[in-house]
N, C-alpha and C positions, 0 to 999 in steps of 0.2 A: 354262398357263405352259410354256415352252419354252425351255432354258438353251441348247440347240443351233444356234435361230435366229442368233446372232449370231457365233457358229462358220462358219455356211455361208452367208451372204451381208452380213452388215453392214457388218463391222467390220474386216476386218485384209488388205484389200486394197492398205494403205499399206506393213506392217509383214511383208509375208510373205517369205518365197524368194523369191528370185531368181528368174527363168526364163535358160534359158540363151540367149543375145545377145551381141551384139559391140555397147557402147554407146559410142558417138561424142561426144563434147564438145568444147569449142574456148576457150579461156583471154579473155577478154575483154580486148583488147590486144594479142592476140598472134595468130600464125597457125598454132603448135604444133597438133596434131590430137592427145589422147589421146584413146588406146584401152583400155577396159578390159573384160576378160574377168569374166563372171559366171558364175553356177554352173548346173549342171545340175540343175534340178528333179529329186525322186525320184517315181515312177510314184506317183502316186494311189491312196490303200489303200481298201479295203471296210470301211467301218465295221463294229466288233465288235456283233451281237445282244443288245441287253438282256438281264441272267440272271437283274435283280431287280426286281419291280415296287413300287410302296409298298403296294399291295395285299397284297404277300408280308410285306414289312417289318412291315407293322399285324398281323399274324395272327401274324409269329413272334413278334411284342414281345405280343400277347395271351396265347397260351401259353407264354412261358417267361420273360418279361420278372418279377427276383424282387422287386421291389419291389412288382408287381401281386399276383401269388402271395402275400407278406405281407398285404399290405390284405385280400386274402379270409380267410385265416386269421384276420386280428385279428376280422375281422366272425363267424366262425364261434363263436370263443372269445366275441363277446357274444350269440350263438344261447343259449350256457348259460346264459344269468341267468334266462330265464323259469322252465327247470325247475329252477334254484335258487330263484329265488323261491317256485315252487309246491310246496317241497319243507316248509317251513315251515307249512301247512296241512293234508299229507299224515299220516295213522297214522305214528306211529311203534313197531317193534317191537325190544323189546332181549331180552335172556339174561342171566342172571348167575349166579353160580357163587360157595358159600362152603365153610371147613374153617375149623374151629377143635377146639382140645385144652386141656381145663384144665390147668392145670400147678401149684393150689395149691384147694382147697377145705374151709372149714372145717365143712359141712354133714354132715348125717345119714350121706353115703355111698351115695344112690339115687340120688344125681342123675345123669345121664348124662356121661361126660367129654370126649366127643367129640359133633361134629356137620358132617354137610356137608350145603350145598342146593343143589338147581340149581333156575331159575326163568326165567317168561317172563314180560316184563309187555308190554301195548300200551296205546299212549297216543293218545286221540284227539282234537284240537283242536276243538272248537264253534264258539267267536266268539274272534277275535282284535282286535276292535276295525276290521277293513277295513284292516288292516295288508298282511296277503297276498294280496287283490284288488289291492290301489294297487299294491303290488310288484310283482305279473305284470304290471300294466296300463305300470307306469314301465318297464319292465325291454323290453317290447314295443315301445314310443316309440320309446325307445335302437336296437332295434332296427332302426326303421324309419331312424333317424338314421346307422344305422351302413351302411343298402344307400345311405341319398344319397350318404355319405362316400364308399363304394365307387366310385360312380358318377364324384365329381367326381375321383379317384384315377386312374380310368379314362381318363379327356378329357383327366388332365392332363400319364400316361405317351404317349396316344398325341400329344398335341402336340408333346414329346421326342421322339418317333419322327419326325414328319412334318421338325423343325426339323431333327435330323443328316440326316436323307434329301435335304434339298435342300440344307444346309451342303456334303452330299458333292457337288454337284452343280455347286451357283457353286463351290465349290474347286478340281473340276475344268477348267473353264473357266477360269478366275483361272489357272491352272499353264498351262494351255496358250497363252493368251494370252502370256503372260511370255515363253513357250517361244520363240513368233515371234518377238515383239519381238528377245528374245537372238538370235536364226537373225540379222534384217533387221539389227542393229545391228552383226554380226558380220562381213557382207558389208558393209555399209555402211565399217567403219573398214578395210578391205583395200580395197576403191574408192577412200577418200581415202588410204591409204600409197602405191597405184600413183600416184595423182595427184600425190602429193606429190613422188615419184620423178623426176616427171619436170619440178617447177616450176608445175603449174597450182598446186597448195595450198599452204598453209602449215607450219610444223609446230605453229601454235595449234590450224590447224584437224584434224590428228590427235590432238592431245593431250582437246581438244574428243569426238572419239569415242571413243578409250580412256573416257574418262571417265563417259561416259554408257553404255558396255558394261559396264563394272565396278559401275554401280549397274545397270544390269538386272540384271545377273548376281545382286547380291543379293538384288534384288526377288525373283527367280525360287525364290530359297533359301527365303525367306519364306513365300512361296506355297507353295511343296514341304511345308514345316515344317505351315503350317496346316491343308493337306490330308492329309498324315500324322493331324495331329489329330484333324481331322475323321472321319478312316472310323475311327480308335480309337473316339473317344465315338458311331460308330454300332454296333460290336462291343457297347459297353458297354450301350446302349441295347435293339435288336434282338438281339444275341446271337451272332450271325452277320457274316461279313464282309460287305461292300455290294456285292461283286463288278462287273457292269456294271448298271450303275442305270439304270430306263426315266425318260420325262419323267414326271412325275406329270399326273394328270388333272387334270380343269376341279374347283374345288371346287359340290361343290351347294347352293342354299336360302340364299346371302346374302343379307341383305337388300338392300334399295336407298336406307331413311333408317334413320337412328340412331335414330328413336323408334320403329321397328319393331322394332329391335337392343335396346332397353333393357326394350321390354315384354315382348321373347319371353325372355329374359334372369331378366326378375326373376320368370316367371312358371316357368321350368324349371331355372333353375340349381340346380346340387344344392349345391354346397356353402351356398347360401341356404336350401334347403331342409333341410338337417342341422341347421342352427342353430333353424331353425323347430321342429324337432321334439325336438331338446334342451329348446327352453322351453317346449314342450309336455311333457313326459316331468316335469320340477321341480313341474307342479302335483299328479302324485303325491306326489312324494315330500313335499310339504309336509302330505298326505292322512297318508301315512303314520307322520310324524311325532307329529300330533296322534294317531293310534290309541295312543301311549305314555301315554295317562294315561286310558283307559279298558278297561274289564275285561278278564278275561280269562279262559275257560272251556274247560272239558277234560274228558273222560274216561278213565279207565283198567281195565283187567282184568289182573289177574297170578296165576299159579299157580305153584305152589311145589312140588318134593317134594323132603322134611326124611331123612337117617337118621344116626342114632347111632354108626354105626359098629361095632358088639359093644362099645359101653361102656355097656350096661344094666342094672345089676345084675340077678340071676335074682330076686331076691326084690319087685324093683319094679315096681308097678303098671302100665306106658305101654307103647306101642305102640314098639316099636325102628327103625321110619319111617310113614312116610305122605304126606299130599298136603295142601295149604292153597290156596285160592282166594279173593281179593278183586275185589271189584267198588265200585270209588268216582269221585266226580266233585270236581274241585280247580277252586276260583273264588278267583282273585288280583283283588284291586280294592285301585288305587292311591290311597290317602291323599294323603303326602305323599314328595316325591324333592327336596326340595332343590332347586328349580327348572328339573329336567333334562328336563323336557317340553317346558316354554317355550322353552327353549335352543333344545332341536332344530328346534324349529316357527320358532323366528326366525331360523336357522342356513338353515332350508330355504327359509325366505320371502326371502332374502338373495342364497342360489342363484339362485332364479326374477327377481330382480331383473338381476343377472350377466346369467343366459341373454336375457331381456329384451332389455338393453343389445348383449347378442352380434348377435343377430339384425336390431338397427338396424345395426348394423356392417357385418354380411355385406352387408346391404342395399344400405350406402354403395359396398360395394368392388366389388359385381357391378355397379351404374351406372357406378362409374367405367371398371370394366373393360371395358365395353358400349362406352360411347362412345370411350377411347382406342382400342380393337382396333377399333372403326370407321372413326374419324379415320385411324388408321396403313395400315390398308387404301387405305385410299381414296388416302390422301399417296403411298404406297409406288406405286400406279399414276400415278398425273401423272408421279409422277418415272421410272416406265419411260417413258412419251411424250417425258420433256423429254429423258432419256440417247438415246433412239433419233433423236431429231433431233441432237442433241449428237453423236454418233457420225458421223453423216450430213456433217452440216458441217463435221467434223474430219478425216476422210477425206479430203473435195473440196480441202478446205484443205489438207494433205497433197500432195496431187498436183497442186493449184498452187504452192506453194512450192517441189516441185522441178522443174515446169519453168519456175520462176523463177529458180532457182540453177542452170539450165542454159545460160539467159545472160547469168548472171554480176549479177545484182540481187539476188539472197538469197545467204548462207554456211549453210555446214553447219551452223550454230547451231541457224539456222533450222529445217534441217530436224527436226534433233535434240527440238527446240520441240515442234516439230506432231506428230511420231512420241511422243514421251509426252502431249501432250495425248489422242491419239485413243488411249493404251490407259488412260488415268487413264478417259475417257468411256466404254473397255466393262466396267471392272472395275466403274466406278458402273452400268451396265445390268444386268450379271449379280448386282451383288447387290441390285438394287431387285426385281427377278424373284424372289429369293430373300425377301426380306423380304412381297412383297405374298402371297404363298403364306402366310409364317407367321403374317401378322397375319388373313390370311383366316380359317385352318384355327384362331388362337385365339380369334374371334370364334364361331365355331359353337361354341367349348368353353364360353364364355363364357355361351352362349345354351340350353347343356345339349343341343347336336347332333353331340357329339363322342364318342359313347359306341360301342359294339362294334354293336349293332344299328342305332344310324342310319348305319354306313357301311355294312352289310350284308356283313359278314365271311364268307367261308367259309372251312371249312379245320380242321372239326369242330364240334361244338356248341359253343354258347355256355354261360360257366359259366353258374349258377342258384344266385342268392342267398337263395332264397326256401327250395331241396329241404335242405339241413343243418338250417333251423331247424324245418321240417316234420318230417324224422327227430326231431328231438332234444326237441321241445316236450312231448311226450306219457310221456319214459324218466323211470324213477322205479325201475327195477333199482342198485343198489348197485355191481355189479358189472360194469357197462356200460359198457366202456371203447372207446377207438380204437384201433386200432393205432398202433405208434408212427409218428410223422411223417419222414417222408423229404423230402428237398430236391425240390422241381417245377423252379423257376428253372434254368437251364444255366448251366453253370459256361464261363469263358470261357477259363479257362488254358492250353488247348491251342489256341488260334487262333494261327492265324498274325501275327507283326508285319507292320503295316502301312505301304508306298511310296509315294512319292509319284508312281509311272508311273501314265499316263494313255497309253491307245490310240485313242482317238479322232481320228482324220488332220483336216486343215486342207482346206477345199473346192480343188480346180485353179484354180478361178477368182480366187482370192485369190495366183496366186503373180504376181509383177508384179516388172521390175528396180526396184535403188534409185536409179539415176539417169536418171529418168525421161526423154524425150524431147518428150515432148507442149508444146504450146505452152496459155501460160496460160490456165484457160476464163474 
């Protein structure tokens, strides 16, 4: 794809500057000779050095892009469930601590009046019915569902990145084109005021170029406006301003038919895959459910030591503290709950149904998205072929109409005609270039070849969604925390507003007078 092609020889050979000339015309009728003076071309500038590639763009929008940085966080925060889940099988060990003082007794007078304990018990689960199996196992699923989600998050920031990077790009072009036109339109309507000055023209036909100058004019406004737009939601996107943007590269691994596109698609798409394993993850928890109405076993050991406080009387039998030790096993088997077993189990069979349904879903939307982002590829290229011939013949057309209206068979109307026809033909080029890019780049998203490794990023390591859950699968410390979380994403506040200047110069060869001399081809 190349936004610059049509910059440096297609397109605006009709529409450019002047060259400087003494151009001759002769009134049809008449023997008057006007002369009219054009302008002098400005020397030819060195195009500015590209400062950004999309290659830069994809790696800043990888690290610092905060919508991405969230989705990893979210997936982190579902890293915890396994060791929550596994936390429910694990020993549990508690302390407890008592005081008490009688404050009324109508007994003998030996009894003790005081007492405090301190105590350890540990609690150790046996069988839970396969409740905390299916929960590590469901909670694991989720997991795996949460790195697709990641994944399709990934394809689908960097699609946002690819669309502002070539938005910045036809916007560029779009502004510059405009730009000429205004230059050609502008020399154009002082050509017909000299002419008119002197009797060749009319004052329709000035009025005629005012008029068509004050709508470039706006057009050009527009353009400016869009492009302003554009490199914002590229700041917002990448982070960074878009400074001089290189062409982007060829895209890799398109296919060539749509049934290549729908199979590679349905067989890698993640966000397809998320859904698959969400309704894989539901036949736990339907597991789990039913463990609610079957036993449940434990053991425990606890130690105690008891003292009185000095409230023993001297003449009383008993030891003023000491220690106490149990050792017992607790078996809960559920009778009856009021039908809250059934519930859950048809509450969770209801879910799996849902995810079920989900997952024909996703299925429908990644075929569909298969073959539109095929179709629109495919469309988006004809129509660069048909713009570039469109251009071609709008041009030639162009520079016969005006040396048709050099012998007085065409009006400026005319010209006016064919000069917006041939820039209406490159605004449709630059952005059919623009579109076959983005439908290209969302077909590989589409087909799950959009992701950080298949463009082969560098520009530091790739994150690892896998190293958080491996840290964290195995802690079962109480006191095992993060540090607190600080913002990764870049903050944009301090960027600069963005212009709509463009430095990219117009080729020499495009500068050509507006009142052409040539005889009609």
């Amino acid at each position: 794809m190349r936004f610059s092609t049509l910059l440096l020889g297609v397109s605006l050979t009709a529409i450019a500057v002047p060259a400087a000339a003494q151009t001759t015309t002769t009134r049809a009728g008449t023997t008057k000779t006007v002369t009219v003076t054009t302008a002098t071309p400005a020397p030819a500038e060195v195009p500015p050095q590209p400062t950004t590639t999309l290659r830069d763009a994809l790696v800043a929008t990888y690290n610092t892009n905060p919508d991405l940085q969230g989705e990893r966080a979210t997936l982190r925060a579902n890293d915890e469930n396994v060791p929550i889940a596994r936390a429910q099988g694990l020993p549990g060990v508690g302390a407890t601590s008592s005081f008490s003082q009688s404050v009324y007794d109508t007994g003998p007078g030996t009894s003790p009046s005081r007492r405090g304990t301190l105590g350890v018990d540990l609690s150790v689960p046996v069988f839970s019915g396969g409740s905390v199996r299916n929960s590590v196992r469901a909670a694991e699923t989720r997991i795996e569902a949460g790195r697709a989600n990641l994944r399709g998050a990934e394809a689908d920031i960097f699609t946002q990145a690819v669309t502002v990077y070539v938005d910045v790009l036809r916007d560029e072009s779009i502004v510059r084109l405009n730009q000429a036109n205004v230059r050609a339109l502008s020399v154009n309507l002082q050509a017909t005021r000299d002419r008119f000055e002197v009797g060749d023209l009319t004052r329709t036909d000035v009025a005629q170029s005012e008029a068509r100058l004050a709508l470039a004019q706006s057009q050009l406004r527009q353009a400016e406006a869009r492009l302003i737009g554009s490199r914002e939601n590229y700041i917002r996107v990448v982070g960074t301003p878009p400074g001089v943007l290189a062409q982007p590269p060829a895209l890799p691994n398109l296919p060539d038919d749509v049934v290549v596109a729908e199979d590679t698609a349905l067989a890698n798409n993640p966000n397809l895959e998320a859904a698959q394993k969400q309704r894989d993850a539901t036949r736990f928890d339907i597991d789990v459910a039913k463990a609610s109405r079957l036993p449940q076993v434990s053991v425990g050991v606890g130690g105690d030591y008891y003292n009185y406080l000095g409230s023993v009387p001297s003449a009383a039998a008993i030891n003023r503290d000491g220690f106490s030790t149990t050792l017992g096993a607790n078996l809960k088997l559920p009778l009856f709950q009021g039908g809250r077993p059934a519930a859950l189990v048809r509450q969770a069979q209801a879910r799996r149904a849902a995810a079920i349904e989900g997952v024909t879903f996703a299925e429908r939307g990644v075929i569909a998205q298969a073959r539109s982002a095929y179709a629109n590829y495919q469309s988006s290229l004809r129509v660069i072929e048909s713009s570039r011939v469109a251009v071609e013949a709008n041009r030639l057309s162009l520079e016969g109409v005006r040396a048709e209206n050099s012998v007085g068979t065409r009006t400026i109307l005319d010209i006016l005609n064919a000069e917006q026809e041939l820039l209406n033909s490159q605004v449709q080029y630059v952005t059919a270039e623009r579109d076959a890019y983005v439908a290209g780049f969302t077909l590989l998203a589409v087909m799950g070849r959009a992701e950080a490794e298949d463009l082969g990023l560098e520009g530091g390591p790739l994150y690892d969604p896998v190293a958080n859950y491996k840290r964290v699968r195995g802690k079962s410390w109480d006191w095992g925390d993060d540090k607190d979380p600080e913002a990764v994403g870049t903050s944009t506040r301090g960027s600069p507003r963005q212009t709509p200047d463009v430095s990219a110069p117009l080729d020499p060869l495009l500068q050509r007078p507006v009142d052409s001399t040539r005889t009609n081809p």
